[in-house]
C-alpha positions in Angstrom: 47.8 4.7 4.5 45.7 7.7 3.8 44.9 10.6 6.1 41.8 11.8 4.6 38.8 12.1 7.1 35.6 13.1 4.9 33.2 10.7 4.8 32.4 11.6 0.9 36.3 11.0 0.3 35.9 7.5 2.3 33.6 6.5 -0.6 35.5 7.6 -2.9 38.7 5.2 -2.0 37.2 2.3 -1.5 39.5 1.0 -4.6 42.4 1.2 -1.8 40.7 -0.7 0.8 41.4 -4.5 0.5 38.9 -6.7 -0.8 37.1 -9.8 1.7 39.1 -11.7 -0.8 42.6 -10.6 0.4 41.2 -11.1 3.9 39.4 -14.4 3.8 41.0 -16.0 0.8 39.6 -19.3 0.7 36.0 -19.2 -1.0 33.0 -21.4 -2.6 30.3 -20.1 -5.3 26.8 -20.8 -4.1 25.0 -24.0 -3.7 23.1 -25.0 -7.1 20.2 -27.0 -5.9 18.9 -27.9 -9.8 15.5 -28.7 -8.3 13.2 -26.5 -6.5 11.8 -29.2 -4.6 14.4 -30.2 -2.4 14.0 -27.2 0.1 10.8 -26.4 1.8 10.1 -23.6 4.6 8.9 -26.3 6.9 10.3 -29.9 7.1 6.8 -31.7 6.3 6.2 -30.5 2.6 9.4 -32.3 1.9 8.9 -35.4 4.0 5.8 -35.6 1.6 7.5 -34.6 -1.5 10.0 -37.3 -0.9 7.2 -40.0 -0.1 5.6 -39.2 -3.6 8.6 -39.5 -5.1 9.6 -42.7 -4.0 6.0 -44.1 -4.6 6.4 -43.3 -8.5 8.3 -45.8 -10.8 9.6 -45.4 -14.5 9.3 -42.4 -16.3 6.9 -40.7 -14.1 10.3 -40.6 -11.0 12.2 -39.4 -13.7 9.8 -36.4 -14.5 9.0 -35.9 -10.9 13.0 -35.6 -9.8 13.6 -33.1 -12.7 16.9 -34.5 -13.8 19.5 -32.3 -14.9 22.7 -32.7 -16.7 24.8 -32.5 -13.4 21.9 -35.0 -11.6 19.7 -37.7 -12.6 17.9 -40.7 -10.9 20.8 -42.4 -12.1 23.9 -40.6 -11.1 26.0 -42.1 -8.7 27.6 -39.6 -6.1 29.3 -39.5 -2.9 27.2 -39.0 0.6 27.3 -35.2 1.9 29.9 -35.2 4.8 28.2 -35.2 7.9 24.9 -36.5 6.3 23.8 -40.6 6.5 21.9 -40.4 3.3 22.0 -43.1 0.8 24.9 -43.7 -2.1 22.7 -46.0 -4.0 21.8 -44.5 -7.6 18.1 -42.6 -6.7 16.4 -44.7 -9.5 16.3 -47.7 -7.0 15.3 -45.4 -3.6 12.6 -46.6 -1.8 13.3 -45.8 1.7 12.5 -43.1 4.6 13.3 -38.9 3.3 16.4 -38.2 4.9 16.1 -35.6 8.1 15.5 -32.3 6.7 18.6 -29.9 7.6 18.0 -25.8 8.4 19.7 -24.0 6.2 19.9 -20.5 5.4 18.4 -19.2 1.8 19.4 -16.4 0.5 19.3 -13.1 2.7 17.5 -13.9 6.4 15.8 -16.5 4.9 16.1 -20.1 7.0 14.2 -23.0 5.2 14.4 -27.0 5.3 17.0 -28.9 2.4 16.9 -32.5 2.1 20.5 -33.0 2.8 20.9 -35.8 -0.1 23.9 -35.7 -2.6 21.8 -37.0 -5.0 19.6 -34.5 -5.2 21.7 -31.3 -5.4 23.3 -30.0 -8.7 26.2 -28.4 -6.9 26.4 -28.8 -2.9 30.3 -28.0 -2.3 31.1 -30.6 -0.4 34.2 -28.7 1.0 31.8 -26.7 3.1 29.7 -29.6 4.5 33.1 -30.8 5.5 33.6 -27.3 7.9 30.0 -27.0 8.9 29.8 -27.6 12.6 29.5 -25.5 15.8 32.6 -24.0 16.1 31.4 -22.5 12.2 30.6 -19.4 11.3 30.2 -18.5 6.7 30.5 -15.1 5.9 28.1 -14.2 2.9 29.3 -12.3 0.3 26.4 -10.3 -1.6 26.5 -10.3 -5.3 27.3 -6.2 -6.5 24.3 -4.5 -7.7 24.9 -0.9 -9.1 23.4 1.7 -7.0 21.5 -0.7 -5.2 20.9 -0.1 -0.9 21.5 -2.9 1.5 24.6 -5.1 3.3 27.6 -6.2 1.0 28.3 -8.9 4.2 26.1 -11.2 5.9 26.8 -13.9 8.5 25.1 -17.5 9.1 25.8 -20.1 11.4 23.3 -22.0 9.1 25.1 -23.5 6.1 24.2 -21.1 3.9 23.2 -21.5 0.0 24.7 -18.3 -1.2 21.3 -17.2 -3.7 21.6 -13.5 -4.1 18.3 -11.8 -4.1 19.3 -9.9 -7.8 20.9 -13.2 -9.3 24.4 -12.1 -9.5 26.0 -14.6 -7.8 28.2 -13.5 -4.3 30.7 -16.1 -2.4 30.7 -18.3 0.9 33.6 -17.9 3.2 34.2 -20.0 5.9 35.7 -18.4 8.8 37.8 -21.5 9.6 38.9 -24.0 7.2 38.9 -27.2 9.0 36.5 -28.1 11.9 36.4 -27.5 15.2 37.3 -24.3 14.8 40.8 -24.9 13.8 42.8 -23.1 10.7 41.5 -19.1 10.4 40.4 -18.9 6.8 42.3 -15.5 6.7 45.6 -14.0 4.8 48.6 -15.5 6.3 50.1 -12.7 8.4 46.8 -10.9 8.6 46.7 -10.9 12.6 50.0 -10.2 13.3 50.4 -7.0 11.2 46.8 -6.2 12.8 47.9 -6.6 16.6 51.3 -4.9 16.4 49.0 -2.1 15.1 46.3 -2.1 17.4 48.9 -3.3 20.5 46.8 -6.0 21.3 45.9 -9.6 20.0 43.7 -9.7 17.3 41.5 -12.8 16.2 39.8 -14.6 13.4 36.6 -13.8 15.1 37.5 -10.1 15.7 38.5 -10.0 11.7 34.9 -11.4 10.7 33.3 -8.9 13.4 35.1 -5.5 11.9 33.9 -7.1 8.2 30.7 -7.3 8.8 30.4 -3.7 10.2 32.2 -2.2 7.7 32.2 -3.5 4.6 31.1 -2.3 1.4 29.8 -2.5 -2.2 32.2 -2.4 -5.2 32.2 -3.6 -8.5 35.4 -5.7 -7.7 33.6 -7.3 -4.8 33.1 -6.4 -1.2 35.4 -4.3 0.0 36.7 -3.9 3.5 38.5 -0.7 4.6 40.6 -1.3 7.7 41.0 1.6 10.3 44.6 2.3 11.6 42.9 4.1 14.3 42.7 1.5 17.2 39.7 3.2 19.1 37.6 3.0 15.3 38.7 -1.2 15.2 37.4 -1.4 19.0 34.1 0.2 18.0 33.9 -1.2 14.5 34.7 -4.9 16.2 31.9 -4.4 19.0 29.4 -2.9 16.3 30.2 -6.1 14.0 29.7 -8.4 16.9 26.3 -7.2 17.8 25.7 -7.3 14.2 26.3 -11.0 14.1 24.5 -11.8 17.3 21.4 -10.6 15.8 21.8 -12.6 12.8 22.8 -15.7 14.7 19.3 -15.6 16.2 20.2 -17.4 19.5 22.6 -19.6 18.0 26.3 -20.0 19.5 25.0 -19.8 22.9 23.6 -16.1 22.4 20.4 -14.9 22.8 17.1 -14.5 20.7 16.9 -11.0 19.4 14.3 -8.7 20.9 12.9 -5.5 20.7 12.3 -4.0 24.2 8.7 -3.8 25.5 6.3 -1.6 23.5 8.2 -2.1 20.2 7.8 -5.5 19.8 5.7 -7.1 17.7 2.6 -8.9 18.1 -0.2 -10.5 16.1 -2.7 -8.6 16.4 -5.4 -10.2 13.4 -4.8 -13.6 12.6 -3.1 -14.4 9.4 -5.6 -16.1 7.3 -5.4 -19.7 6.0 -4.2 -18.1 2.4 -3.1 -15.0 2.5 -2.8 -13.6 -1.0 -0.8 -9.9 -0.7 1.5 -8.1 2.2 1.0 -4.5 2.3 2.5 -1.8 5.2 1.1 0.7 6.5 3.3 3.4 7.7 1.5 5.4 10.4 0.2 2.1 12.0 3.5 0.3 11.8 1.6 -2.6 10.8 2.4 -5.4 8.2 -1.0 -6.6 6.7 -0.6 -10.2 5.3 -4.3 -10.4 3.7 -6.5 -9.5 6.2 -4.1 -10.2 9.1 -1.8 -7.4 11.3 1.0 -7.5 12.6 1.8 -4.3 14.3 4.3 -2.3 15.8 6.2 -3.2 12.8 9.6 -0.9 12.3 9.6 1.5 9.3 13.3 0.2 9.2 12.1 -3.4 9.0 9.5 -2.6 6.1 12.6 -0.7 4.3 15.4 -3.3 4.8 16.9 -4.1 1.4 19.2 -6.6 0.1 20.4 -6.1 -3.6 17.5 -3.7 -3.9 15.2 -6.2 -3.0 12.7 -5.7 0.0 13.4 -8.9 2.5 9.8 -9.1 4.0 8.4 -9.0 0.8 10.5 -11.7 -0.6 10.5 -13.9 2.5 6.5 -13.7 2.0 6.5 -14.5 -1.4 8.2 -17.9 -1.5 5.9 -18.6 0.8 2.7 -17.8 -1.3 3.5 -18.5 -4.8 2.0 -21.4 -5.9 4.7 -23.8 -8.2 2.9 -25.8 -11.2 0.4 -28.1 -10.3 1.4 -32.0 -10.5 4.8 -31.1 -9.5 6.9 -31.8 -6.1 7.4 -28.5 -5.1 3.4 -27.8 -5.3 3.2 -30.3 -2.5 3.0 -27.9 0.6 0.9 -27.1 3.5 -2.9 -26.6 3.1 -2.9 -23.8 5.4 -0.5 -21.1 6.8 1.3 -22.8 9.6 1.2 -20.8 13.2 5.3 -21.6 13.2 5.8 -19.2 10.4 3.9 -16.5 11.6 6.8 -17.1 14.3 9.2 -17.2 12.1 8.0 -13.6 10.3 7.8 -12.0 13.9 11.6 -13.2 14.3 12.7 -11.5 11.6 11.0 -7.9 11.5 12.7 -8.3 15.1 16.1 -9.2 12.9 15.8 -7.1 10.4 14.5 -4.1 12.8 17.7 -4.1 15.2 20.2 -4.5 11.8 18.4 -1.2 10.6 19.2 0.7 14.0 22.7 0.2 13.9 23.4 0.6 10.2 23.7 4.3 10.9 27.8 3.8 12.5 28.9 1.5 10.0 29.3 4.6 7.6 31.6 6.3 10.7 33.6 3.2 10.5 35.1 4.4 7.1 36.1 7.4 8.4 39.9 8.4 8.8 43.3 6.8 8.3 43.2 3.2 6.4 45.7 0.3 5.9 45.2 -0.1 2.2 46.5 -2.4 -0.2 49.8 -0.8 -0.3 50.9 -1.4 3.6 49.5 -4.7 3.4 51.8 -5.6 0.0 54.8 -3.8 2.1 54.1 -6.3 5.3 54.0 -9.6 3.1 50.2 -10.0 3.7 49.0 -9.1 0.0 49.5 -11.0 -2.4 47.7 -14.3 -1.1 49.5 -17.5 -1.4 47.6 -19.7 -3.7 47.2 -21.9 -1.3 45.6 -20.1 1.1 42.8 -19.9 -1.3 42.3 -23.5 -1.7 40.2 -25.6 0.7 42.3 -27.7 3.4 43.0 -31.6 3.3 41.3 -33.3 5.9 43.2 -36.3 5.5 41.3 -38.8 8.6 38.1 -37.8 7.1 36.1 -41.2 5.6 32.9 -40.4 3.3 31.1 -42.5 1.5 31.6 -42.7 -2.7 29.0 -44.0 -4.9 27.4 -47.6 -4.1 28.7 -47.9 -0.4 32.6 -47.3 -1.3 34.4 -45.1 1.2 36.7 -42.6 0.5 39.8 -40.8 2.2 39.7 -37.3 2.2 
């Protein structure tokens, strides 16, 4: 434990603050989809892409699937758990797309997957397997030098892990079996916590001070943990709003909002094809083409992930246009109404995150328990283990060709 109290100095010992690691061992990489087509920002480009798929025969499937060396129309894979797609090599599909599944891509970014083993390079099963309501993944972000923006996010989405500067980060489930059960945390963790804070202290509390306080190091996010129990109190209730607005409404919470005059409204229709986003700062407005969005949030416009600019990039995928003939060119004709939705959504998001970012930097102020106490109390090292996914041994998937499995 160190008694320093400068902010500068707090930056400066990050290396004794535990890693999100040490405190949520057990970890996937990212999803590797292999194929761009398979995830869509609305459900009906990939319903289509599907259909045109299926329709082709021979070599032209083959082309059109874009096999890889981990996936081809004739690989033969297990069903995603919790998904009733097909085990049947692809070569001889010819039936209905399965139901396209929200996930979360990248930073802020919720799009459509076709939730088809088949399909997917990499899925990680072992998180399909935890994905359910009780769930919550914490995000790692991959370490870019210098770079502004959040080291943790937080999805109740399954999440594909894509960082926005291609260094890969990690998924962490917050429990590691469903329904909630089995805190993916360090065994011991909680215990040393609430005989320091003289009061119980839970896995959702944990994820909550994370989230407010974490930050970027080359070894990987780093979490400095407060032996002040009026900082965790703060940190915790900071962390939880932080999550709430991320969850957008999920979990039983509510929508984010903006209170009345700050919120955003459409105030020139986004045109069929818009072509470039600009801002302009002493309107507040975001100008997709020749449409307006205003009051848009400086803080919004400014909110960066990896050193990347989320509205930007969230516009974007939205506009390129993919090479002609292929799957992934097969997309709406016009700008959908639901994602000019979706966009007001998350300047709200992104907007409220870039208020509070302000006391996350007091959260690193003052006393720590570092490394050191946590090797004395028996929390640090990790068992291997714990770092492992669990067995869920009454769990039945289906293997290649209809076979089941026990997991």
């Amino acid at each position: 434990m160190t008694a320093t109290r400068s902010g500068a100095a707090g930056d400066a010992r990050l290396s004794e603050a535990p890693l999100l690691g040490d405190l949520m061992p057990w970890s996937t990489a990212p999803l590797r989809f292999g194929r761009a087509w398979i995830l869509a920002p609305d459900p009906p480009s990939l319903t289509a892409r599907w259909d045109r798929l299926v329709r082709a025969g021979g070599a032209e499937r083959e082309a059109l699937f874009g096999p890889t060396r981990a996936r081809t129309p004739h690989s033969a894979v297990t069903a995603l758990p919790g998904q009733a797609t097909g085990t049947g090599r692809f070569a001889r599909e010819s039936g209905r797309c399965p139901r396209p599944l929200r996930v979360l891509h990248g930073p802020f970014d919720e799009q459509w997957l076709i939730p088809d083993h088949r399909l997917i390079d990499a899925a990680r099963p072992e998180l399909w397997r935890v994905a359910d309501d009780h769930q919550l993944f914490a995000v790692e972000q991959g370490y870019v030098p210098q770079a502004d923006g959040p080291a943790l996010l937080v999805s109740g989405l399954l999440p594909d892990g894509r960082s926005t500067a291609g260094r890969p980060g990690r998924i962490r489930p917050l429990y590691r079996r469903p329904g909630g059960a089995e805190p993916n945390l360090a065994p011991g963790l909680t215990a040393l916590l609430t005989a320091r804070y003289g009061h119980e202290i839970t896995a959702g509390q944990v994820l909550a001070w994370a989230v407010a306080a974490a930050a970027p190091s080359p070894e990987g996010c780093a979490i400095p943990l407060t032996a002040d129990p009026g900082v965790w109190a703060s940190g915790v209730e900071l962390g939880q709003r932080m999550i709430e607005v991320q969850l957008r409404g999920a979990r039983g919470g509510e929508r984010p909002r903006l209170p009345g005059g700050r919120r955003p409204y459409v105030r020139a229709a986004v045109p069929a094809r818009p072509e470039t986003i600009a801002y302009d700062a002493g309107e507040e407005a975001l100008l997709l083409g020749t449409g307006r969005i205003s009051p848009v949030p400086a803080g919004a416009w400014d909110f960066l992930v990896g050193g990347v600019r989320m509205l930007e990039l969230w516009f974007e995928r939205r506009t390129a246009r993919p090479e002609p003939g292929t799957l992934a060119a097969i997309g709406p004709s016009a700008w959908p109404r639901e994602w000019t939705s979706e966009l007001l959504e998350l300047i709200t998001v992104l907007a409220l995150l870039a208020e509070l970012r302000p006391r996350q930097r007091e959260l690193r102020e003052g006393p720590w328990i570092g490394r050191a106490e946590l090797r004395a109390a028996g929390v640090l090292p990790v068992p291997a283990a714990a770092r492992r996914p669990a067995s869920v041994l009454d769990h039945h998937e289906e293997g290649p060709e209809g076979q089941f499995a026990l997991i």
